[in-house]
N, C-alpha and C positions, 0 to 999 in steps of 0.2 A: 215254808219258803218256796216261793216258784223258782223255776229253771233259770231264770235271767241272775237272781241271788244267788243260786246254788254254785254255779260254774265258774261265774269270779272267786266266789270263795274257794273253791275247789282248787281254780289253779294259782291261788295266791297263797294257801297254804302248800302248795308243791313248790315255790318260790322261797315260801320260809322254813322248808326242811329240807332243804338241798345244803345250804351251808351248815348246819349241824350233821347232815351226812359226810359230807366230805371229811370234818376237821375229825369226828369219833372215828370214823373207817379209818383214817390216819394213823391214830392213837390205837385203836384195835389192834393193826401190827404191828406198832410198837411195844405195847404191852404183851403182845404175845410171843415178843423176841427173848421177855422179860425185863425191859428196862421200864420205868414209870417217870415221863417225862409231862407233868403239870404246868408246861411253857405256853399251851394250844392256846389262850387268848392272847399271851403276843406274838405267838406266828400267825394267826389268822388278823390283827393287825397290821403285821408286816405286810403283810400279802393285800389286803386290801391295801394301803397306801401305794404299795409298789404298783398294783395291778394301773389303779387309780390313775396315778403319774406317767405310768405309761401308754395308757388311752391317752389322755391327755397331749401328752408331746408325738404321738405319730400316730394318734383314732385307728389305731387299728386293736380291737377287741382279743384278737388271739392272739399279742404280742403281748396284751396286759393279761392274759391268762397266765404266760408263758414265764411272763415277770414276777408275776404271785408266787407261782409254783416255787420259782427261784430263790425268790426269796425268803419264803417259810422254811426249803429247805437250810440255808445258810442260817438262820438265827434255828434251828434244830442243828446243824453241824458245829454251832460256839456250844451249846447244852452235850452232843455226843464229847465234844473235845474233856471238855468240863469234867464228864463221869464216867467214861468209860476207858479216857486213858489216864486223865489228873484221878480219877477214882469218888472225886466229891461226889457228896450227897445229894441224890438223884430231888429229893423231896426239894430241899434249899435252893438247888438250881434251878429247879424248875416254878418255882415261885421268882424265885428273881426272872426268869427269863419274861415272864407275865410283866413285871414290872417294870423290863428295860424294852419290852416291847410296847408296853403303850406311850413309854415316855419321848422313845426313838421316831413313832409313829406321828405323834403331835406334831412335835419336830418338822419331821419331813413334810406333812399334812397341813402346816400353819401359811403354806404360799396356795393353796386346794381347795380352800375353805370358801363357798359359794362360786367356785367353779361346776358350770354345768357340761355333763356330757351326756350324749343320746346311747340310751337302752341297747343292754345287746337284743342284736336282731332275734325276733321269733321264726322257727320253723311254722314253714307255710307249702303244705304239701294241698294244692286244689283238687279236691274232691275227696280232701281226708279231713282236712283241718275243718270246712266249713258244716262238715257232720253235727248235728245236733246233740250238746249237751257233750258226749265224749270226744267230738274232734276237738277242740278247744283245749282240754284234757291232755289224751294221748300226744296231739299232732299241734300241739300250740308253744310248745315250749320253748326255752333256749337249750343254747348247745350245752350249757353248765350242767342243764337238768340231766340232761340223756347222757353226759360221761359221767356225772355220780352215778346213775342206776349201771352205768356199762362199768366202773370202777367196783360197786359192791358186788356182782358177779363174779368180777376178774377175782378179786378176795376169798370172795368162797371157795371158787375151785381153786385156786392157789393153795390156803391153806389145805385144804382137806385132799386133794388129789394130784398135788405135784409133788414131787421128791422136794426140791428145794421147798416147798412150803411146812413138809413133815421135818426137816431140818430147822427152819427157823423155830417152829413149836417145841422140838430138842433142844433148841437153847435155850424157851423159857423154862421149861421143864424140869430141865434138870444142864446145868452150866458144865457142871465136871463132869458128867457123862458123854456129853458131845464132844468136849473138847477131846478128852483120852481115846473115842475113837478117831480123832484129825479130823475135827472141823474147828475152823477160825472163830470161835466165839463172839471176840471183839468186834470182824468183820463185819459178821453178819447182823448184828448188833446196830454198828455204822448204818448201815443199808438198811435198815427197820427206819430207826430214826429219822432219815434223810427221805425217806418216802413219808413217813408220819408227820416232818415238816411242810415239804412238798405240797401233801393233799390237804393240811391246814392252811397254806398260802393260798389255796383254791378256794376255800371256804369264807375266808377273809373278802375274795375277788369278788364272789357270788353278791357278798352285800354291796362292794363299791361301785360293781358294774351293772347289774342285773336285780337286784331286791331292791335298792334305793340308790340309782347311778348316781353317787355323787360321795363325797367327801366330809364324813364327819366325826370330831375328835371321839375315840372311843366310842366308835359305832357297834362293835361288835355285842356290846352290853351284856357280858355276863356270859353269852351263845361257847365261849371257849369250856368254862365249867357246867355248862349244860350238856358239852359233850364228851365231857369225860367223865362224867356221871350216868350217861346213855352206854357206855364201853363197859361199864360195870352194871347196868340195868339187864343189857343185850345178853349176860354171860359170854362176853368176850366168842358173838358168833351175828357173822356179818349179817344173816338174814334178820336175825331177831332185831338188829341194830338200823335195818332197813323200815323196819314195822314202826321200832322204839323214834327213830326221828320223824317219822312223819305224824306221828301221834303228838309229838310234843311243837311240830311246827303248828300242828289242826292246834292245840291249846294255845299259842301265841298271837293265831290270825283269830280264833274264835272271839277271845276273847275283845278286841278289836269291833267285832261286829256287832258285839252286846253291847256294846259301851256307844256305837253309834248308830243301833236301834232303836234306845231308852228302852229298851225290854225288860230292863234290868235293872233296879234301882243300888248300885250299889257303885262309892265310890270309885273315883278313875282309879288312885293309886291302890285301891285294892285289886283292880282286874287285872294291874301289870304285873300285880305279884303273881298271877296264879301260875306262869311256866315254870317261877321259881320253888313256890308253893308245892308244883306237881313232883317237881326232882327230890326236893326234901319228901314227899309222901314213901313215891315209891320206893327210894334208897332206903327208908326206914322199915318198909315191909319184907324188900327182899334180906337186908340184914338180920331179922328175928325170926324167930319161928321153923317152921317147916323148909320156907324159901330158903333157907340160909347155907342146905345140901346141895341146891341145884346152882349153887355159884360155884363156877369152872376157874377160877385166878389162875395164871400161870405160876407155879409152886417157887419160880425166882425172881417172881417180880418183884422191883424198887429193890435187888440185894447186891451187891459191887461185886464183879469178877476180876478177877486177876490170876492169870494162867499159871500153874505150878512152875518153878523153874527147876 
């Protein structure tokens, strides 16, 4: 492939692994609060819809970011209500929440439907962006792109280097040891969740504003269990989870360009299985074998707390 091929592709797969970073880093801290909330394809529908609608009625890009966000978290705050004060079943909820979110989204999405809106802006830094080959790369992208990569930083030194982030790992860790020394469990819990909804409502936005600006029923296609399947690929650790999404965005644009090369003689509906193909591989190698030590789970995840009285 020449440079003229190589660069689109490049930054078209950083395009289609921004929204499975966002929504798993999401879910990262949530899972590392210990809770297991399996809702991320209907927050990242919400969030797109919402995002959507609100470009829409006042074009402005950072208000529809703003609304994404808002919104993933509130359909993650009906899921926190659900199991961490009513005590339901984290798994049940969290599959309904997948399904009152795509069905809410339709909904709201059915006046949206061949509505067009303009692309959020690209960063255009002269004398950086026009750089051969890597300004395009580096200096070409949207704002979406460069707060995921500033978002999985903030995650990592969070967790590993701040007091409150060694706390929140204390609650997945072990629930009745934190609490017995006076930390809020439930709280902290709240505030995983509401950020893990949050940055799935961003994910959702990435595809309505930015990947394909425009409005389409169940657009997210699957991207929500692709990243909760990357949360447990990563061993619940943001870098690897930085690697693990853009490996599997390169497999989803890849196979795209094989398919409109003719390089490849193999059916279409076989090339779009393969991101799904890739998740069932890996999740099956890291479950058996040798791999099966180096998975980190937080030791109470998906398990219901309820403070001793």
């Amino acid at each position: 492939m020449t440079a003229d091929l190589l660069v689109p592709m490049f930054v078209t797969v950083i395009g289609a692994a921004t929204p499975l970073l966002f929504a798993a880093l999401g879910e990262l801290v949530t899972e590392r609060s210990g809770v297991l909330n399996l809702g991320v394809e209907g927050m990242m529908l919400a969030g797109a819809v919402t995002g959507f609608g609100t470009v829409v009625a006042t074009g402005s890009h950072t208000l529809g970011m703003v609304a994404a966000a808002v919104a993933g978290a509130g359909m993650a705050l009906l899921f926190a209500v659900l199991t961490l004060s009513l005590l339901a079943n984290q798994v049940a909820t969290g599959l309904a929440l997948t399904i009152f979110g795509i069905g809410l989204s339709a909904l709201i999405g059915a006046r949206y439907v061949g509505t067009p809106i303009p692309a959020m802006p690209k960063l255009d830094l002269p004398g950086f962006t026009d750089l051969p080959v890597l300004g395009p790369i580096l200096f070409g992208q949207d704002a979406l792109v460069y707060l995921s990569l500033a978002a999985t930083a903030g995650v990592a030194w969070f967790l590993s280097r701040s007091r409150a982030g060694r706390i929140l790992r204390a609650c997945g860790e072990s629930d009745i040891s934190a609490h017995s020394i006076g930390y809020h469990v439930i709280r902290i819990r709240y505030l995983a969740v509401l950020f893990g909804g949050a940055l799935s409502g961003l994910g959702g936005a990435c595809l309505s504003l930015s990947v394909t600006p425009m409005w389409i029923e169940g657009m997210t296609a699957g991207r929500g269990w692709i990243a909760l399947a990357l949360v447990a690929f990563a061993s619940w650790r943001p870098g690897r989870l930085l690697a693990g999404a853009y490996l599997f965005g390169g497999v989803t644009i890849i196979q795209l360009y094989l398919q409109g090369s003719g390089l490849v003689q193999i059916p279409a509906q076989v090339m779009n299985m393969l991101p799904y193909l890739a998740t069932i591989a890996l999740l099956t190698v890291i479950a058996g074998g040798a791999w099966r030590g180096r998975l980190d789970a937080p030791a109470c995840l998906g398990k219901p707390f309820s403070p001793p009285s």
